[in-house]
C-alpha positions as CSV (number, residue, x, y, z in Angstrom):
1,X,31.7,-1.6,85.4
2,X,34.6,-2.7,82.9
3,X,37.3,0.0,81.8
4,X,36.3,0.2,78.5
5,X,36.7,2.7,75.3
6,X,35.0,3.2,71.8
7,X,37.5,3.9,69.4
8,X,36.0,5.3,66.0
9,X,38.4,5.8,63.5
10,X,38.8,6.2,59.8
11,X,40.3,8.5,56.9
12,X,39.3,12.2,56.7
13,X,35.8,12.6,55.3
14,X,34.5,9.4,56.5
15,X,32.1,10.8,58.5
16,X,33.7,9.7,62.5
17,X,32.3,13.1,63.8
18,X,28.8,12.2,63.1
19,X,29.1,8.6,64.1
20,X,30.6,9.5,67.3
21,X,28.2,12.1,68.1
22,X,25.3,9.4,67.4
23,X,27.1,7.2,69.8
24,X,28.0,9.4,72.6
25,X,24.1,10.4,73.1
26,X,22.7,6.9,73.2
27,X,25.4,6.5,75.8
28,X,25.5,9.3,77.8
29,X,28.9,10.2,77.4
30,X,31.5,12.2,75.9
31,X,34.1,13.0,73.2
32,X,38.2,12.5,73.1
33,X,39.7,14.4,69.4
34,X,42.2,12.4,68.7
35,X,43.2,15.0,66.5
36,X,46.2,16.8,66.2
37,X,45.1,19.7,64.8
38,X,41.6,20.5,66.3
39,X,42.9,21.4,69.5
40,X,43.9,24.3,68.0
41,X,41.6,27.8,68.4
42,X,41.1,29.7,65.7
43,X,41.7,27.0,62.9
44,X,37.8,25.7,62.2
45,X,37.3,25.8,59.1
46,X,40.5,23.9,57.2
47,X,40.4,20.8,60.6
48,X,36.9,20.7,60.3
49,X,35.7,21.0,63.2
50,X,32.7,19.6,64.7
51,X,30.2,22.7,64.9
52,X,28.9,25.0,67.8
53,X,25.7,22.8,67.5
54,X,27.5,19.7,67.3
55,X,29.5,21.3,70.3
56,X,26.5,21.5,72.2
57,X,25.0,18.1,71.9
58,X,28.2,16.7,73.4
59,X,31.0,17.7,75.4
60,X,34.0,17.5,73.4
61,X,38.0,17.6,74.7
62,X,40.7,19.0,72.8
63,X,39.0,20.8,70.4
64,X,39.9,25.0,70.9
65,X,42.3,24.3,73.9
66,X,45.6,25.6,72.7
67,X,46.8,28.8,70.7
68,X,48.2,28.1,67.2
69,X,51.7,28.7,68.5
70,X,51.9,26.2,71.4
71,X,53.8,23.4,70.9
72,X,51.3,19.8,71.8
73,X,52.7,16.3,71.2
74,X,51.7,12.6,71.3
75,X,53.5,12.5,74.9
76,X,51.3,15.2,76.3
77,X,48.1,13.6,74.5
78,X,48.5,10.1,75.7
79,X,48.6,11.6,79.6
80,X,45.7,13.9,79.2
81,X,43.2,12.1,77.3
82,X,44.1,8.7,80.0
83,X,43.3,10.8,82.6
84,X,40.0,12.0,81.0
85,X,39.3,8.5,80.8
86,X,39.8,8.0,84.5
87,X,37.5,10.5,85.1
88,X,34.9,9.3,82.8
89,X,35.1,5.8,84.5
90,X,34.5,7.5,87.5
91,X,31.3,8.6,86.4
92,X,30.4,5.0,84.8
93,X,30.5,6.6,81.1
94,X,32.3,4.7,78.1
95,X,34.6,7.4,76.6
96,X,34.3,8.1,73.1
97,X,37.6,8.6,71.1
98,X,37.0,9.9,67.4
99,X,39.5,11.2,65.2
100,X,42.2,10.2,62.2
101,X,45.7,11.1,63.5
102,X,46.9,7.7,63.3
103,X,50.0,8.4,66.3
104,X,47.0,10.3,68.4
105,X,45.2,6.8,68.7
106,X,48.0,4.9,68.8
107,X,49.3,6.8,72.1
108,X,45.9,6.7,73.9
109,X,45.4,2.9,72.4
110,X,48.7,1.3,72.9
111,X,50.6,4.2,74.6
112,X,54.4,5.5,73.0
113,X,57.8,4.8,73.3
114,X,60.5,7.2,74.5
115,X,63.4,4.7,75.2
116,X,65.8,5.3,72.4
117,X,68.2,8.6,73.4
118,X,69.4,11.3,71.8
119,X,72.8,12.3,69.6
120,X,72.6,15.7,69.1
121,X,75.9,15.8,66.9
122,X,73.3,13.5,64.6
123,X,71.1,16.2,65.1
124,X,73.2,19.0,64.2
125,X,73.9,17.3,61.0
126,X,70.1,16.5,60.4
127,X,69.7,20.1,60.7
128,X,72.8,21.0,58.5
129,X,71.0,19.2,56.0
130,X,67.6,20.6,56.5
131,X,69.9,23.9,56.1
132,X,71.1,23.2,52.7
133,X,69.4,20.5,51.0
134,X,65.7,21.2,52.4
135,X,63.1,18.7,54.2
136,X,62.7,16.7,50.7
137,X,66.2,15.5,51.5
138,X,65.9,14.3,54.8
139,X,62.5,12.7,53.5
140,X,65.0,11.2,50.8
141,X,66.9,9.8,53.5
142,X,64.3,8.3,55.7
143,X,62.8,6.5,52.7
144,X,66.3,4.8,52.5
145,X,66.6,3.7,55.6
146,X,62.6,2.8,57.1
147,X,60.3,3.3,54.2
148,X,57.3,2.4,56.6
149,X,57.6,5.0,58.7
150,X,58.6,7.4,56.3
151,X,55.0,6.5,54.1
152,X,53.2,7.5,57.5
153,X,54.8,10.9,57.2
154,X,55.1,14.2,54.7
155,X,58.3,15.6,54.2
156,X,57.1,19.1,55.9
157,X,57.2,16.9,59.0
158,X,60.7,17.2,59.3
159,X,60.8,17.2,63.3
160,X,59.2,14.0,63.3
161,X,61.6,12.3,59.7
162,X,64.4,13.8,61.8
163,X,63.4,11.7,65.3
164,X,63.1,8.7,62.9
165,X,66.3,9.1,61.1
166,X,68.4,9.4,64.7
167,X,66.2,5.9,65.9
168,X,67.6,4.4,63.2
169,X,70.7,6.4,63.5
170,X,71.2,5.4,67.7
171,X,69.6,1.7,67.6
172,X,69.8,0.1,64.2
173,X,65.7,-0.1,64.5
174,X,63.4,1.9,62.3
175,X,61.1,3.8,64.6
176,X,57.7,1.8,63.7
177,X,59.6,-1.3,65.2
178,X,60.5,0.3,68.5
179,X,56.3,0.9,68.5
180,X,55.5,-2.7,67.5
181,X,57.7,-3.8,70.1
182,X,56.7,-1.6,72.8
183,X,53.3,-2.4,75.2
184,X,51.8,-0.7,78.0
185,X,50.3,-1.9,80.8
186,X,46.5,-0.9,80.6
187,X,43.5,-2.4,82.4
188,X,41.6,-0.8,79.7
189,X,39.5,-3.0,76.6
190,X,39.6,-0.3,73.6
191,X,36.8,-1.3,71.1
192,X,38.0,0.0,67.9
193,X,35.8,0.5,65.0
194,X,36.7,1.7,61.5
195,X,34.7,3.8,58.9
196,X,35.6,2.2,55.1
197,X,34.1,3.7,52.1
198,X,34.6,2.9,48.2
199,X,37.1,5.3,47.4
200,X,35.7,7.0,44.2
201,X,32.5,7.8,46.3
202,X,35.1,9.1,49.9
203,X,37.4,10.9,47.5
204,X,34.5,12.8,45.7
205,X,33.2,13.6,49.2
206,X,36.5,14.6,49.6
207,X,36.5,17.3,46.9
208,X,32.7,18.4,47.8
209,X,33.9,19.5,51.6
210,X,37.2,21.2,50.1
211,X,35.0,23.0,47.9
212,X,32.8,24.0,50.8
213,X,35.4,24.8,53.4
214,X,36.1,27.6,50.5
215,X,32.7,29.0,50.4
216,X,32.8,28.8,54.1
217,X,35.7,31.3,54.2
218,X,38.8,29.6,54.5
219,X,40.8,31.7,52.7
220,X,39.0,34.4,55.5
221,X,40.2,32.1,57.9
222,X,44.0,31.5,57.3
223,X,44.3,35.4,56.6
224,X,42.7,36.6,60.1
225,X,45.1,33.5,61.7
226,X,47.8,35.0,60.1
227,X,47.1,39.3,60.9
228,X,47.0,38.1,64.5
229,X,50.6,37.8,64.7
230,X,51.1,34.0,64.2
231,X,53.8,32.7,62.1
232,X,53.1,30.7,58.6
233,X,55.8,28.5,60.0
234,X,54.4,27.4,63.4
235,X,53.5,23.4,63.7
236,X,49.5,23.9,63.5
237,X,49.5,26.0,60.4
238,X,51.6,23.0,58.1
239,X,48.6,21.3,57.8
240,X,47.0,20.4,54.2
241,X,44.3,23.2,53.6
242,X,46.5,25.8,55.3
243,X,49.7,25.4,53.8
244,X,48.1,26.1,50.5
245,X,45.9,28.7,51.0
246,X,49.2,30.9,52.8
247,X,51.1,30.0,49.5
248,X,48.2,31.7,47.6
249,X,48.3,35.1,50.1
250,X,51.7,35.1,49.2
251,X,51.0,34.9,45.4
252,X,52.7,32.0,44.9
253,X,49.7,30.3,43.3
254,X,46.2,31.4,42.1
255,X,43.4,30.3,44.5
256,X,42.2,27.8,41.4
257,X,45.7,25.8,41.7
258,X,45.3,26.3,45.4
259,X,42.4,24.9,45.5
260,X,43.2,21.8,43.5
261,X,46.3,21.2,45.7
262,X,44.1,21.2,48.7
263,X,42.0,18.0,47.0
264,X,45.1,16.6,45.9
265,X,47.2,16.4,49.1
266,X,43.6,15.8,51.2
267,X,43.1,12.5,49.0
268,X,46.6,11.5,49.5
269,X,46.4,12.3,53.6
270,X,43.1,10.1,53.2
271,X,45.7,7.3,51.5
272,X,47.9,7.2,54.0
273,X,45.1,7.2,57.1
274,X,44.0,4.1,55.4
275,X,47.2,2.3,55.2
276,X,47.5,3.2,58.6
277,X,44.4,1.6,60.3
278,X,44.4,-1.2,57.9
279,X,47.6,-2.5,59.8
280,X,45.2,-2.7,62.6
281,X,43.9,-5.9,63.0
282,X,41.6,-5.0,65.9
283,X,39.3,-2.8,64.1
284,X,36.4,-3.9,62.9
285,X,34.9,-2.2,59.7
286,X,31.9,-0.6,58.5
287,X,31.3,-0.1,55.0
288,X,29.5,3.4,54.3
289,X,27.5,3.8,51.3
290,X,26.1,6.8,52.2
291,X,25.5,9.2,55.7
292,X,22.0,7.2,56.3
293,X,24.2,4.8,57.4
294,X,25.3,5.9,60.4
295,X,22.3,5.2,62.4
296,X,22.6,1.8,61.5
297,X,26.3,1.7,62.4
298,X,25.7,3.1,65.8
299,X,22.7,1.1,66.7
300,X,25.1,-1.9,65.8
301,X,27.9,-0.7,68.0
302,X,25.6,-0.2,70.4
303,X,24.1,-3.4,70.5
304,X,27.1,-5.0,70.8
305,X,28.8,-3.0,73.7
306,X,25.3,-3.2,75.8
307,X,24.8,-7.2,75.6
């Protein structure tokens, strides 16, 4: 049997949970998150997380591994979920990789680069900055220098601007190029498939699940996350839909403006995920109308792989 892995991608709200769940029964398989937050315990609600039924009907990895404090990365990703893979091939299933962190599929896809050192007297500065000025000026400062790579991140990611500000710093290169340029040796096909809706109709979807991750007690959520001892400032908890909901505990902002931030900086997240997985060329697209869909989409995928 060929090495090979379903790839299901797409922006937030696009419906790659249900899609992959469809898929995984007709084959017999399992789940990869690609995901950088549902890996996470705890932090359900605002990542939205497949459910404890959905749970059931397939095995999932990397959802509820870690606590919110421990520290996960592309690197580590990119080694686990290929060796879940192996093990998958071992039992003749087609692994099913589902999520919307662009860099997540990216590293199990095409693997990552770690060539370019470091300077930490760069770094010291970078952080001398950070110090004074805050992350919208190192943001400021990537935009200058690789605009690409700095419309694939938010500002709050300042680990990550700072990396691509000393790539650029150390080799001349913005960070995406080192990427581009870089290729791993796989004897793995991924078959990558993309979830496109009209955007009036994903960004109103958008707003409905914000609206229901409320009722569903996020605000609950992010308050018992936070009484358990874990900083507001730890990597898993700067994440749209959390970052808001801690500035409202602290009374910052009404829940109402909270709220309205969440849909805001969720539509722009969707934005990005798109401009993302549009550079890939070796997706093919669905366009979604509606969740009825889905069966339709799966049978086709499918189809296709079985032939």
């Amino acid at each position: 049997m060929e090495k090979s892995v379903i790839v299901i991608v797409g922006p937030t709200c696009s419906g790659k949970t249900d899609l992959g769940i469809n898929l995984a029964q007709k084959f017999g398989t399992e789940i990869i998150s690609a995901d950088s937050r549902q890996i996470y315990k705890y932090l359900d609600i605002g990542t939205a997380k497949p459910s404890l039924d959905e749970l059931k009907l397939v095995k999932h990895h990397f959802i509820d591994e870690l606590a919110p404090d421990v520290n996960y990365n592309i690197s580590k990703f990119e080694i686990d979920s290929l060796k879940i893979c192996e093990d998958l091939f071992a039992k003749s299933k087609i692994p099913i990789v589902v999520g919307g962190s662009g860099l997540y599929v990216n590293a199990i896809v095409d693997g990552i680069f770690d060539t370019v050192d470091t300077d930490e007297e760069y770094r010291k500065l970078l952080h001398k900055w950070r110090d004074e000025h805050g992350n919208e000026f190192l943001y400021e400062e990537l935009q200058k220098v690789d605009p690409v790579s700095a419309e694939k991140m938010l500002p709050q990611n300042w680990k990550r601007v700072m990396r691509a500000l000393e790539v650029f710093h150390l080799s001349g290169k913005p960070i995406w190029k080192h990427h581009e340029d870089f290729e791993r040796e796989s004897d793995i096909e991924f078959l990558l498939y993309g979830l496109r809706w009209d955007r009036k109709i994903l960004y109103s979807n958008i707003e409905l699940r914000v609206d229901k991750m409320i009722e569903a007690g996020l605000v609950e959520e992010v308050k018992k996350t936070l009484e358990m001892g874990y900083s507001k400032n730890v990597n898993a908890l700067n994440t749209v839909g959390y970052k808001e909901i801690i500035e409202f505990l602290e009374d910052k902002i009404n829940l109402e403006r909270a709220i309205e931030l969440i849909k805001r900086n969720t539509r722009r997240f969707a934005k990005r995920q798109l401009t993302w997985f549009r550079r890939d060329e070796r997706i093919k697209w669905f366009d979604v109308a509606c969740k009825s869909d889905f069966d339709e989409i799966a049978n086709s995928i499918y189809n296709e792989i079985s032939d």
